[in-house]
Structure formats: C-alpha cells, structure tokens
C-alpha positions in Angstrom: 0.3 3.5 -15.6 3.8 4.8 -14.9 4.2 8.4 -14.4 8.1 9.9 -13.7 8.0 12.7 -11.9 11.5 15.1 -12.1 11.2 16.4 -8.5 14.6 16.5 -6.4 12.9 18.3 -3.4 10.3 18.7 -1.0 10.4 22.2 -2.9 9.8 21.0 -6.4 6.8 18.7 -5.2 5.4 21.9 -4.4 5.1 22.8 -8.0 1.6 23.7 -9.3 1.9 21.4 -12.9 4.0 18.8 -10.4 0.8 18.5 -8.4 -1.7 18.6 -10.9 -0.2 15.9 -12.8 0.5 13.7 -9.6 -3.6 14.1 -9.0 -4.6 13.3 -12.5 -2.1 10.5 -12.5 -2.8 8.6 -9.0 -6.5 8.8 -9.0 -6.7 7.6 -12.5 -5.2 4.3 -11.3 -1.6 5.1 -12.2 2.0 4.7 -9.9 3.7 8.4 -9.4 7.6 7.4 -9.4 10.0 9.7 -8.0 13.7 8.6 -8.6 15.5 11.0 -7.4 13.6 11.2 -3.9 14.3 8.8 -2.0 14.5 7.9 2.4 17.9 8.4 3.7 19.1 5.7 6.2 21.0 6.4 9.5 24.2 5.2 9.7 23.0 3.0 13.1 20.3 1.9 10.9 22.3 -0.5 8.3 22.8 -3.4 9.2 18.7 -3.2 9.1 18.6 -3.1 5.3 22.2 -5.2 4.6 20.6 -9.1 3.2 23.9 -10.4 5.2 23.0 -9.4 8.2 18.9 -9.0 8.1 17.9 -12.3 7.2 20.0 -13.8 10.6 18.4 -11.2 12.2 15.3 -11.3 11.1 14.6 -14.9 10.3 16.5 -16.4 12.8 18.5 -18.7 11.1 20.1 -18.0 7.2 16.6 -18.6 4.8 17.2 -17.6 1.4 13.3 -17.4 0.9 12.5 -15.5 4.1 9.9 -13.3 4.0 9.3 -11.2 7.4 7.2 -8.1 7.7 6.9 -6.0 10.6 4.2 -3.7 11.4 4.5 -0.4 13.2 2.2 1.9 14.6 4.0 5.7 15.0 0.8 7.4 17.1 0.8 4.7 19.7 4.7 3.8 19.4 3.7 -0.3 18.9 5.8 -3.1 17.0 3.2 -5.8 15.5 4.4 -8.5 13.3 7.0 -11.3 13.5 8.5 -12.8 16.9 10.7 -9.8 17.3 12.6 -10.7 20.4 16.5 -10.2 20.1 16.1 -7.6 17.4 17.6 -4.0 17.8 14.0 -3.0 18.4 14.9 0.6 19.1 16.2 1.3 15.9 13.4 -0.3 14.0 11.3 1.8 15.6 13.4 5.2 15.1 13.7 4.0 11.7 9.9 3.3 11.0 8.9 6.3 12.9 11.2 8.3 11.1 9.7 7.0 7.4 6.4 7.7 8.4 6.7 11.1 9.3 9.1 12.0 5.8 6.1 9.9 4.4 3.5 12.7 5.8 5.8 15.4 4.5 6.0 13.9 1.1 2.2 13.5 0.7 1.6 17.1 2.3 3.7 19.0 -0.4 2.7 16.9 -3.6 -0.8 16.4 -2.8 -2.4 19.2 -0.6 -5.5 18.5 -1.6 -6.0 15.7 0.6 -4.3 17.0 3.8 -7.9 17.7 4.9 -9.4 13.8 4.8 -5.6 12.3 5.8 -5.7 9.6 8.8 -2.1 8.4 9.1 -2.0 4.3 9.5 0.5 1.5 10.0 4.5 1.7 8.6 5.3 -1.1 7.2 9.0 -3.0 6.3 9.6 -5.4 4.2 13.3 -7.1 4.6 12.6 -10.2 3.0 13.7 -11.3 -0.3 10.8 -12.1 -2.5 10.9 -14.8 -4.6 7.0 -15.8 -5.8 5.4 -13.2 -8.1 2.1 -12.2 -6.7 -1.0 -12.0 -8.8 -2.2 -8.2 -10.2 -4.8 -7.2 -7.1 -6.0 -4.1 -5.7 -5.0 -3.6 -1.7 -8.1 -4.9 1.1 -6.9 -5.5 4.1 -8.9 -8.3 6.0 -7.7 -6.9 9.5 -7.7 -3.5 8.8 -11.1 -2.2 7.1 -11.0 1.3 5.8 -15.2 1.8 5.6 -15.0 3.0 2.6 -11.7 5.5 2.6 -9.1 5.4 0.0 -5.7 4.0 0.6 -2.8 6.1 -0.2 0.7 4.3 0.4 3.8 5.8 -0.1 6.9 3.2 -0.6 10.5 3.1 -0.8 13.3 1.1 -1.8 16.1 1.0 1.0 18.1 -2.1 0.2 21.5 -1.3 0.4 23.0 -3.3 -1.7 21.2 -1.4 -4.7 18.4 -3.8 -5.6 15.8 -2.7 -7.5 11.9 -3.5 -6.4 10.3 -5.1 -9.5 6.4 -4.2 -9.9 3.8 -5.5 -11.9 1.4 -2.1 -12.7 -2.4 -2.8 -14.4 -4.0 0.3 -14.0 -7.4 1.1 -12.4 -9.4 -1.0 -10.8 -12.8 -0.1 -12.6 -13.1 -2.1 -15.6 -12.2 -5.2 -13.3 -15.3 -4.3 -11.0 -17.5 -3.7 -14.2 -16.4 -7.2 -15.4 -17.4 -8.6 -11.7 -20.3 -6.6 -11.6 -22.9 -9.1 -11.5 -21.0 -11.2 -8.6 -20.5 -8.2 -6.8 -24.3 -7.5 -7.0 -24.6 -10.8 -5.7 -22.8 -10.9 -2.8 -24.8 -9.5 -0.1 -22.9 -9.0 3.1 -24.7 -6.6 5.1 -25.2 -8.8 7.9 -21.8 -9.5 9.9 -20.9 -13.2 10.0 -20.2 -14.5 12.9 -16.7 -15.1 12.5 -16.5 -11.3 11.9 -18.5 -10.7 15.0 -15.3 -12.9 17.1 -12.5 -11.0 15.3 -14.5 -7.7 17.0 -14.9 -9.5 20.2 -10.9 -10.3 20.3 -9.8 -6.7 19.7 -8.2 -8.6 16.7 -10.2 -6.9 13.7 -8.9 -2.8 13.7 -13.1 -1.3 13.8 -15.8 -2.7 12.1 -16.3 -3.8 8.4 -19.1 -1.9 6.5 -20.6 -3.4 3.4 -17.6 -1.9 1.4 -15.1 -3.6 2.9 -16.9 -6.7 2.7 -17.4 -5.9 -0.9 -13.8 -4.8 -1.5 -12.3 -8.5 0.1 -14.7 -10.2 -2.3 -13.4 -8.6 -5.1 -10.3 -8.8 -4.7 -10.5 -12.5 -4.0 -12.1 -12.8 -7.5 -9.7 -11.0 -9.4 -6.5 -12.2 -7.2 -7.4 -15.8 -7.5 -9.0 -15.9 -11.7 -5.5 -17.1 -13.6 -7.7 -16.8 -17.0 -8.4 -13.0 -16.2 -4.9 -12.3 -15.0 -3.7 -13.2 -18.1 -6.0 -11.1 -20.2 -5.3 -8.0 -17.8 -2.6 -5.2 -19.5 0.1 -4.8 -17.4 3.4 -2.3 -16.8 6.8 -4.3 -15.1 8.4 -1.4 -14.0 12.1 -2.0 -11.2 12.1 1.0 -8.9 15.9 1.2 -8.2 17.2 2.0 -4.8 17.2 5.1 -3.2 13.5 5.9 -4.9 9.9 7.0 -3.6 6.4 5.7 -5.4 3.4 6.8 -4.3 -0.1 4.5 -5.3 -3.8 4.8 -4.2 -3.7 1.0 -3.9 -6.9 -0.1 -3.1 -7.8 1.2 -7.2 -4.6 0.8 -8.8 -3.9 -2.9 -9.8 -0.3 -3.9 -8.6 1.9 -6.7 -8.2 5.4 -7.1 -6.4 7.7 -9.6 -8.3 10.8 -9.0 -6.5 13.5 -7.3 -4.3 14.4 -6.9 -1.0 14.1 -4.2 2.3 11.6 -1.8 1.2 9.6 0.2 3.9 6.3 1.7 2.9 3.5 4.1 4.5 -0.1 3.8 4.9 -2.7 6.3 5.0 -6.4 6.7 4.9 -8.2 9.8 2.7 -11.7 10.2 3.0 -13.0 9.9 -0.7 -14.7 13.8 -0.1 -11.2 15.4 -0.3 -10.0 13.7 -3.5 -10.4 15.9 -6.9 -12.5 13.0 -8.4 -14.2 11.2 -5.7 -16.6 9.5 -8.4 -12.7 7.3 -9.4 -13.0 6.2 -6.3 -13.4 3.1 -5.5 -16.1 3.2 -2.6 -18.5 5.6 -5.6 -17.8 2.8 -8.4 -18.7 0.0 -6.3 -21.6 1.7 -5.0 -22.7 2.7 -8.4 -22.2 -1.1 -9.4 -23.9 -2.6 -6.7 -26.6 0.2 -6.8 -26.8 0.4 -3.1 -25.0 2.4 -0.4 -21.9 1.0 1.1 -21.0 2.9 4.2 
C-alpha cells in the first residue's frame, strides 16, 4: 500500500526501475512516498505554515479546531475558498503557484508516461489542524467532475513546526466496487437531475457530469458512509513527516487523513488512455461492473 521511494532529486526520479516501480505501485492502488523530496518554503512565506500565526490569520479569531482550505487556480491566477480578505493574498498565491508548477516537474520526471493525457487542476492548502479522522474513501469531487479521467494528486507536508500528516491507506478501490456492484448497477443516472441542471446554469458545477461521475459520487457515498464495511476494510496508518512528497491516484486508492496541520497538495487530470494499465482504472472497472458505457 506503501511504497518508499529513495529518490533525493528530480535526477534520481528519472531512474528507469524508480519509474517502473512508481507505475506498478500507484495504479495498483498504492501511495508512492518520497521522504527526502520535499517543497521548500520562501522565507516571506512562513508565517503561512507557522499554527501561531495561521490560525489568526486564517480563521479569524484563535480556533483550535479550525479547518480552512483554500483553492487556487495557477492557469487563470484565481483564489477560491474561505473569506480571504485581510490575508497576505500575494504570497498565497506565489506560494500555491509556485507548488503547482514543482508539482508538474515532479510528476513529469517520475511518471513520463502520462505527460501525454496530463490536464493540470486546482492547488490546494490545507492550514488547518485536523482533529476528526475521516472514513477510508476514494476522491469524487461533487463540484469538479473529471468524465471519466483519473486523478493524480501530488501532496506535501509544509508544517513548520515538523508535524507529521497521519494517513489512513486501504489500497485499491476495486474490490470495494465489486462488493457494491449490484447497487452500482442499480443506480441509473443518465439523465441529469434537475438540481444538476441549476449547478450548470450558475457556472457553479466545473463542466458537466457524465454517467461516471454520477456513478463515482454514489460510490463513494456507499463506502464513505457503511461503518460495518469500514471496519472490515485492511488498512496502512502511515505519518508522512515534514518536509515530504506523496503522490496517490486518488479516485482508486482508498485513503483517509487522520491528522496534521499545513499541507498543500496538487491536482491533476490523466486521461485513462495514457496510463500503462488503463483496464485498473477506475472509469474501465466501473464500466465493466455496470456493463454499460460511462463517458
């Protein structure tokens, strides 16, 4: 589920048994951990991951439990997210900016493969401290729909105060989709509800959903919220200590954050075509399942 990779540079990621075994590792449901890569911080950039200064800033007022997210959009240069006003908005952005592009060069010299089917998406940081475990889920984004691409995040531990980001890992997705397989198969979606149709009408929903991403939300519903499940699901904790990189195709490796605090993470879409084993993936397996096209 957990796969250490000894890389200290751009330069070993390049390496052909590094690669091979990030490939075999990632689409196979599995976290590729790289602890001695990790994203440096700018020196005008600290107080954004210091917890004595980022929770007044980001919060407001001092909330032990405050858990803030901020969205950020690199091609068009757009903050989404919390009430932002009064924060040092040009260095979130420089900061955020800057992760996404080492993000791009990160994924272009370990995983070549899929440089051809790469869309780059939202940045994403995370300066609250976490304090509820989430269930094990795979990653379907109500807002954002993929239609039927792969999501490849790429996340980093930044707190500066050396916290380690504590993960629940539970491997690939499949044999939960087999065990739904006959809900899944129920759940016909193809025609777009009309609250769906109102999120489109609003600019609020990011493109159309397709029958997998109807699919994918259902599922993920069913395995997020089925306690008796959860509990019979193997499953990895693994703390990622400050300073490190992991890389996850999340919407088939089953993952759970438990705690930590400031982490930033990348998001991007592959097109399944590019990956080595498209037939892992999860838009093939739940067409396969459902026995109907999805896209």
């Amino acid at each position: 589920m957990i796969e250490r990779l000894e890389a200290a540079s751009l330069r070993d990621l390049c390496r052909p048994d590094v690669r091979e075994r990030a490939l075999a590792v990632l689409e196979n449901g599995g976290v590729i951990h790289l602890p001695q890569i990790g994203f440096e911080i700018l020196e005008c950039e600290r107080t954004l991951t210091q917890p004595q200064h980022r929770i007044r800033l980001w919060a407001g007022k001092p909330r032990a439990n405050a858990r803030p997210v901020l969205l950020f959009n690199s091609r068009i240069d757009r903050l989404y997210g919390i009430n932002w006003r009064g924060l040092p908005v040009r260095e979130i952005k420089g900061m955020m900016g800057r992760f996404a592009g080492w993000s791009r060069e990160i994924v272009d010299a370990l995983l070549p493969d899929y440089t051809g089917g790469l869309e780059t998406e939202f940045t994403t940081s995370r300066p609250g401290n976490r304090t509820v475990k989430q269930p094990l889920h795979m990653d379907a984004i109500p807002l954002r729909p993929t239609q039927g691409r792969s999501m490849l995040r790429v996340f980093a531990n930044v707190n500066d105060a050396g916290v380690p980001r504590v993960w629940n890992v539970g491997g690939h997705f499949e044999a939960s989709a087999e065990h739904f397989a006959k809900r899944i198969r129920r759940f016909e979606k193809d025609r777009m509800p009309m609250s769906e149709w109102a999120l489109q009408r609003l600019r609020i929903l990011n493109g159309p959903r397709t029958a997998y991403d109807r699919t994918m939300l259902h599922l993920r519903e069913l395995i997020f919220t089925n306690r008796r499940y959860q509990r019979k699901l193997p499953h990895t904790i693994v703390e990622f200590p400050a300073g490190s990189t992991w890389i996850a195709l999340t919407d088939v490796a089953l993952h759970s954050a438990h705690a930590g605090q400031f982490s930033l993470d990348q998001t991007f879409f592959v097109d399944p075509a590019v990956l080595r084993f498209p037939e892992r993936s999860s838009l093939r397996i739940l067409e396969k399942l459902s026995r109907r096209k999805l896209v």
